[in-house]
Residue, then its C-alpha position, 0 to 999 in steps of 0.5 A: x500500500x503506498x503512503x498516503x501521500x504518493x500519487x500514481x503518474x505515469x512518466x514521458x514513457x508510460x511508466x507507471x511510478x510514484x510520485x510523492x508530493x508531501x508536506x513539510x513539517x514544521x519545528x514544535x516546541x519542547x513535549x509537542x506531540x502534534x502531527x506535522x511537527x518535529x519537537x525537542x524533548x527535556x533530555x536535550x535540555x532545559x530549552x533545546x529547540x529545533x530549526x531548520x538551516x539553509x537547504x534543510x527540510x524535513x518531510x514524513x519519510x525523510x528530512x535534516x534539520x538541526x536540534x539546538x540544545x540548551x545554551x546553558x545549565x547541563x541540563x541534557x541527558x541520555x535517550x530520546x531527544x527530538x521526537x518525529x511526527x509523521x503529517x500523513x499516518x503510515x499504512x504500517x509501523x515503518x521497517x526500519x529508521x535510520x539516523x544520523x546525528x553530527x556534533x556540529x561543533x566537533x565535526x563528528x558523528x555521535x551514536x543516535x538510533x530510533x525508539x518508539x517506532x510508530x506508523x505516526x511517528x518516532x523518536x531519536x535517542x542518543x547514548x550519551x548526554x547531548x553536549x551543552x551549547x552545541x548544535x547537532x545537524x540530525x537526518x533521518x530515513x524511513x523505510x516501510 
């Protein structure tokens, strides 16, 4: 079943493929659930916020964007810190989710992986505390 975004087009050739044309989502503030929205949790900080850089966009089955932890405090902590929330609900819970996050600061990658896969949404957890004033460019794929 395609997601419920995909149309079916035929190409110049008649080739029957799938063509998405999907709504962007937009950043939540900290604890938001709502569909469409990308949102930072508590264990990101006391006040982490999500934003979307030059080029970024994030969209149900794919997206970058940057999670801006707390500029302050320390407040950060291990497990999940942004939460994912598809506009369009899958047709199923998604096979498979990979994530990438990039410590913008340092330049490298740092572990990340999805939890709490739903076919409405997903959060992104990190092993470690996120580190205070840093920003993390993170992009995601999904696979279902």
């Amino acid at each position: 079943m395609p997601h419920p975004n995909q149309i079916q087009v035929l190409d110049a050739y008649g080739h029957e493929r799938r063509n998405t044309q999907p709504a962007a989502l937009t950043a939540g503030a900290v604890g938001t659930t709502a569909i469409g929205t990308i949102a930072p949790t508590v264990a990101a900080g006391a006040a982490p916020t999500v934003t979307f850089a030059a080029g970024q966009e994030a969209l149900d089955m794919f997206g970058t964007f940057t999670l801006n932890p707390v500029t302050g405090g320390g407040a950060q902590a291990a497990g999940e810190v942004v939460g994912v929330y598809f506009r369009n609900p899958l047709p199923r819970v998604p096979r498979a989710i990979l994530c990438t996050i990039i410590d913008d600061a340092m330049g490298a990658a740092i572990a990340c992986g999805a939890t709490t896969i739903l076919a409405t949404s997903f959060q992104i957890s990190v092993g470690v505390a996120l580190t205070t004033a840093h920003t993390y460019t993170i992009v995601y794929r999904v696979f279902y």
